[in-house]
C-alpha positions as CSV (number, residue, x, y, z in Angstrom):
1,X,-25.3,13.3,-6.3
2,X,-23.2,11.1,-4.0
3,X,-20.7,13.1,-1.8
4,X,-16.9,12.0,-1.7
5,X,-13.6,12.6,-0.7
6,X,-13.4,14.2,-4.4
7,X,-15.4,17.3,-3.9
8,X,-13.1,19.5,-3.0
9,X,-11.0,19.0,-6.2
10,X,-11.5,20.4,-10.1
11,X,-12.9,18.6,-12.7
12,X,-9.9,19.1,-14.9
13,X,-8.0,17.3,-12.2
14,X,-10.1,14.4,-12.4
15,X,-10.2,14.7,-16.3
16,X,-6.4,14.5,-16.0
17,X,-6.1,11.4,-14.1
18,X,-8.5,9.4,-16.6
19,X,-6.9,10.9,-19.0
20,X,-3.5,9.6,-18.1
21,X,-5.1,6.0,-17.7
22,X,-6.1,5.5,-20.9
23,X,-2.8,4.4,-22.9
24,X,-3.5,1.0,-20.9
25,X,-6.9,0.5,-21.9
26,X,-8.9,-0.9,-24.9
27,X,-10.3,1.6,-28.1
28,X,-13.7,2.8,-27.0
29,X,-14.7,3.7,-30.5
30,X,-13.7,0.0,-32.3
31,X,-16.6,-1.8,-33.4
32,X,-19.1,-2.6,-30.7
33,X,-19.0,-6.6,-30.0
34,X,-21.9,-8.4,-31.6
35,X,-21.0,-8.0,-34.8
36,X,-18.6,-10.8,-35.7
37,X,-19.8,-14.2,-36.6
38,X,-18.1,-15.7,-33.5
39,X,-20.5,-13.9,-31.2
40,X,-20.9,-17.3,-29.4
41,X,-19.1,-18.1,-26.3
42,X,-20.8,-21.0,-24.7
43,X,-18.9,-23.8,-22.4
44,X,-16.9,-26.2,-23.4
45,X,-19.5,-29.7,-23.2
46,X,-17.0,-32.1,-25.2
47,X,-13.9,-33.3,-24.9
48,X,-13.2,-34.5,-28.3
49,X,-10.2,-37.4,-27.7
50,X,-10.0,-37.0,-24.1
51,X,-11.6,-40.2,-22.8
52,X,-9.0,-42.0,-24.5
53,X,-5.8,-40.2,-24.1
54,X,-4.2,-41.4,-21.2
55,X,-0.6,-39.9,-21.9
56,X,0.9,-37.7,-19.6
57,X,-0.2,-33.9,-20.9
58,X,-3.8,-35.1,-21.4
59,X,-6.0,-32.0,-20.3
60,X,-8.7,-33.5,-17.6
61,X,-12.1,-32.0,-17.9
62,X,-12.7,-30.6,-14.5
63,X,-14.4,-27.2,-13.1
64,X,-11.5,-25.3,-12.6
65,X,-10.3,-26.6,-16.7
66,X,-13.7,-25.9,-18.2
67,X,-13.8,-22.4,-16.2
68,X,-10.1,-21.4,-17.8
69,X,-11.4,-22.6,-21.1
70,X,-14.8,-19.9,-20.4
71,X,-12.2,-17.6,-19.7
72,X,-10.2,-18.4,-22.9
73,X,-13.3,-17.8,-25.2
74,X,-14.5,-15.0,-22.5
75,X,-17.7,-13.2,-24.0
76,X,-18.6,-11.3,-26.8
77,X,-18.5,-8.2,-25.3
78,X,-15.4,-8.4,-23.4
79,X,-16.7,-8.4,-19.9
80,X,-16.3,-9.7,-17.1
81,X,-17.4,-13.6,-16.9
82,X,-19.4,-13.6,-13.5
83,X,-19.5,-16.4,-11.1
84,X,-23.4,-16.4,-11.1
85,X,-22.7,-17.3,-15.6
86,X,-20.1,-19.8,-14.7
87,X,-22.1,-21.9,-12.4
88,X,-25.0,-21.4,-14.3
89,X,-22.9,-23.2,-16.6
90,X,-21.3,-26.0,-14.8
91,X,-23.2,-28.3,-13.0
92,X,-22.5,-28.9,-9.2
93,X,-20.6,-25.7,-8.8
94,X,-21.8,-22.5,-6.8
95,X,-21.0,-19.3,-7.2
96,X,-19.3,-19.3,-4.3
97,X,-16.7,-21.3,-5.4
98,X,-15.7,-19.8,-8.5
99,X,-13.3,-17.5,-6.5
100,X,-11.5,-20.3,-4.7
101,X,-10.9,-21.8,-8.5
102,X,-9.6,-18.2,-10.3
103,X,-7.2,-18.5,-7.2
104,X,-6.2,-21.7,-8.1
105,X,-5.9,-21.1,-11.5
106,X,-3.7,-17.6,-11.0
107,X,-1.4,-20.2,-8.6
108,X,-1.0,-22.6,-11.1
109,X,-0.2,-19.6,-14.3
110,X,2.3,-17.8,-11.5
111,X,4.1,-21.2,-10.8
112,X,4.4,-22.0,-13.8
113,X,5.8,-18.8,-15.7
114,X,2.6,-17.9,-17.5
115,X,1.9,-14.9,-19.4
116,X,-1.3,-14.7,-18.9
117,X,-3.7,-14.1,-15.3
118,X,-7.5,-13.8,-14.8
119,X,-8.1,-10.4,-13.7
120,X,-11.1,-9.1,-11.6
121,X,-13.2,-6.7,-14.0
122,X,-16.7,-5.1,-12.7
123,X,-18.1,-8.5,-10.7
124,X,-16.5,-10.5,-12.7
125,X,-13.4,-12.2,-14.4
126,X,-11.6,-12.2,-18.0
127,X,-8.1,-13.2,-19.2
128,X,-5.3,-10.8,-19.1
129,X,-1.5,-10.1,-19.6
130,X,0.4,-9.5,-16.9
131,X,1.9,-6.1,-16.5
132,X,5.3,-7.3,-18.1
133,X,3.7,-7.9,-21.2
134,X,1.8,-4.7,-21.9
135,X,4.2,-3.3,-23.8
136,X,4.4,-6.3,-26.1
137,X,0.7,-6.3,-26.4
138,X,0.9,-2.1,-27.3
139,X,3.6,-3.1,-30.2
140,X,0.9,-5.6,-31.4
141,X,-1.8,-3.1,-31.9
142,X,-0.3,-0.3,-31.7
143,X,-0.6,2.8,-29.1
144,X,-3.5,4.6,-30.3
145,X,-5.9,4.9,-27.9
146,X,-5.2,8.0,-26.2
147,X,-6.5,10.3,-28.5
148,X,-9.6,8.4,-29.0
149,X,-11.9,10.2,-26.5
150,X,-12.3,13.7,-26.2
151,X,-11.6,16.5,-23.6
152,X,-15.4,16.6,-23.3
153,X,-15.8,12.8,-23.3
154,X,-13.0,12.4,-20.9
155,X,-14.5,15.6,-18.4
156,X,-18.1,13.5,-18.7
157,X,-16.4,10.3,-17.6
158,X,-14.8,12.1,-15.0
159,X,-17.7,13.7,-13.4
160,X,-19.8,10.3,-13.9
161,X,-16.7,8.1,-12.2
162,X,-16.7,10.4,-9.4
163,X,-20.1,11.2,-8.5
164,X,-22.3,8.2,-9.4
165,X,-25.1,8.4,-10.1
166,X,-25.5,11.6,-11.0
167,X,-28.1,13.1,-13.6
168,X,-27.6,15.3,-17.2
169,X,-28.2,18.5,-14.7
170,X,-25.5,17.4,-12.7
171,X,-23.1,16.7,-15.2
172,X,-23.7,20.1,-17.0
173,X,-23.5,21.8,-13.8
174,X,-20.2,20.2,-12.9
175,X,-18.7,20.9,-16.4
176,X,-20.3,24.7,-16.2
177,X,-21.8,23.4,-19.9
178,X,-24.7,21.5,-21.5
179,X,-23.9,17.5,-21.8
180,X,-26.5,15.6,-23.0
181,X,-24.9,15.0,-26.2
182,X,-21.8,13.6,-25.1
183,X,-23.9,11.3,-22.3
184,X,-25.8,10.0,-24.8
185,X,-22.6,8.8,-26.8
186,X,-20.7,7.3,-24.4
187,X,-23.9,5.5,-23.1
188,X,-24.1,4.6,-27.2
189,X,-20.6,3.3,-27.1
190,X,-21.2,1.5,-23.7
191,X,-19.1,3.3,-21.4
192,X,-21.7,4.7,-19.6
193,X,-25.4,3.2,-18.8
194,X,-28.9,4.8,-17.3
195,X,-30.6,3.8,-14.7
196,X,-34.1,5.7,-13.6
197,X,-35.7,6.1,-10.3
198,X,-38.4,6.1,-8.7
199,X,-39.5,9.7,-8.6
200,X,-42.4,11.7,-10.5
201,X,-41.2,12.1,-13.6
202,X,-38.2,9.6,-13.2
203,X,-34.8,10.7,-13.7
204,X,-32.5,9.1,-15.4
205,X,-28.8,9.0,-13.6
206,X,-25.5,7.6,-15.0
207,X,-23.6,5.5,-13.9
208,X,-20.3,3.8,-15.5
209,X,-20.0,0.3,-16.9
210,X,-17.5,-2.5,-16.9
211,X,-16.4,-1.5,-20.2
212,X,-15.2,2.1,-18.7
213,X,-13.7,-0.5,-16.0
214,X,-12.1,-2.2,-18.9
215,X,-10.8,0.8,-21.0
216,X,-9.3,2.3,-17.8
217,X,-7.8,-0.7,-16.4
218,X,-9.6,-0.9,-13.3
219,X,-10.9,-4.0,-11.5
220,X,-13.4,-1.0,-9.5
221,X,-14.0,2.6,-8.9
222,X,-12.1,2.2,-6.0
223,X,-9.6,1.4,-8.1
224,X,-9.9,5.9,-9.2
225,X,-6.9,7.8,-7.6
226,X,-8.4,9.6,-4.9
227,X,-7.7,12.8,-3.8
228,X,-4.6,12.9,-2.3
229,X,-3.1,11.2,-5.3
230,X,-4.2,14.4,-7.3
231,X,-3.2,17.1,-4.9
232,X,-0.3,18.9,-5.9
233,X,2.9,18.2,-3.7
């Protein structure tokens, strides 16, 4: 189990901080992606109309345009669009420069008013609203999310967020109860994954995925309040 600044502090005030993230996240139990018929989110290739519009607004196909227009369609599962996908993409562009063109992009969409922002998520980006426009995005779908995970999901979360990797013994150790259950749902439900080392037998350890990044909001885990956010004052 990885030691941190958290050690020293409860589970149920760790519990509590996710817990009071959640209202800006996503629903962890709607349907898994994959199952709509739109599961294909492939680069634009054509420009239908473009070679011959010459009028002022006429979009021109360029990386940083075809990388907003990834972004746009983004990917079936709602992760992050990594730099290593859009150059893979997009031919004569490196990875390397995908940063420089999310920055120009976020220039341009500040400059100009926009709504929208690309947001870091995990290792890579996606399309959000900026924080003015949450609310209107709540009153869209409506503020139900907080009560979609539960006390035991949300202490499993906690104990996974703050101690990757960590294995079932640990977690069940840290909650003073059995957990394999609830690991094996939130790995279902893709907020958690397994990796396994190298060790006779191999373990399996958790750690958490860019869809827990998602659903809490955060761009990393060092994104988590840290300890002195959760002390009492």
């Amino acid at each position: 189990m990885a030691a941190d600044s958290q050690s020293g502090l409860a589970l149920d005030q760790l519990s509590a901080a996710l817990s009071g993230m959640l209202s800006d996240g996503d629903d962890p139990y709607a349907p898994l992606p994959g199952d709509a018929a739109d599961a294909e989110g492939a680069a634009p290739e054509e420009a239908d109309g473009a070679s011959g519009d010459t009028g002022e607004d006429a979009c021109e196909i360029s990386p940083r345009s075809i990388l907003e227009a990834m972004l746009f369609v983004g990917l079936p599962n709602r992760e992050g669009l990594a730099a290593q996908q859009v150059a893979a993409l997009m031919r004569g562009v490196r990875p390397a420069e995908v940063d420089a063109l999310v920055r120009e992009l976020n220039e341009t969409y500040e400059r100009r008013g926009c709504p929208y922002v690309i947001v870091s998520q995990g290792e890579g980006y996606r399309m959000g609203l900026r924080p003015e426009f949450h609310r209107l995005r709540d009153k869209f779908f409506g503020r139900t999310r907080q009560a979609r995970l539960s006390q035991a999901a949300i202490e499993v979360l906690a104990a996974v967020a703050y101690h990757e990797p960590v294995t079932s013994d640990e977690v069940a150790q840290l909650r003073g109860t059995a957990s394999g259950a609830v690991l094996s749902q939130l790995v279902r439900r893709q907020l958690l994954r397994i990796e396994r080392d190298e060790s006779k037998p191999r373990r399996a350890r958790y750690y958490t995925t860019d869809r827990f990044l998602q659903l809490f909001g955060l761009s990393s885990l060092a994104d988590l309040p840290r300890g002195h956010e959760l002390e009492p004052g």
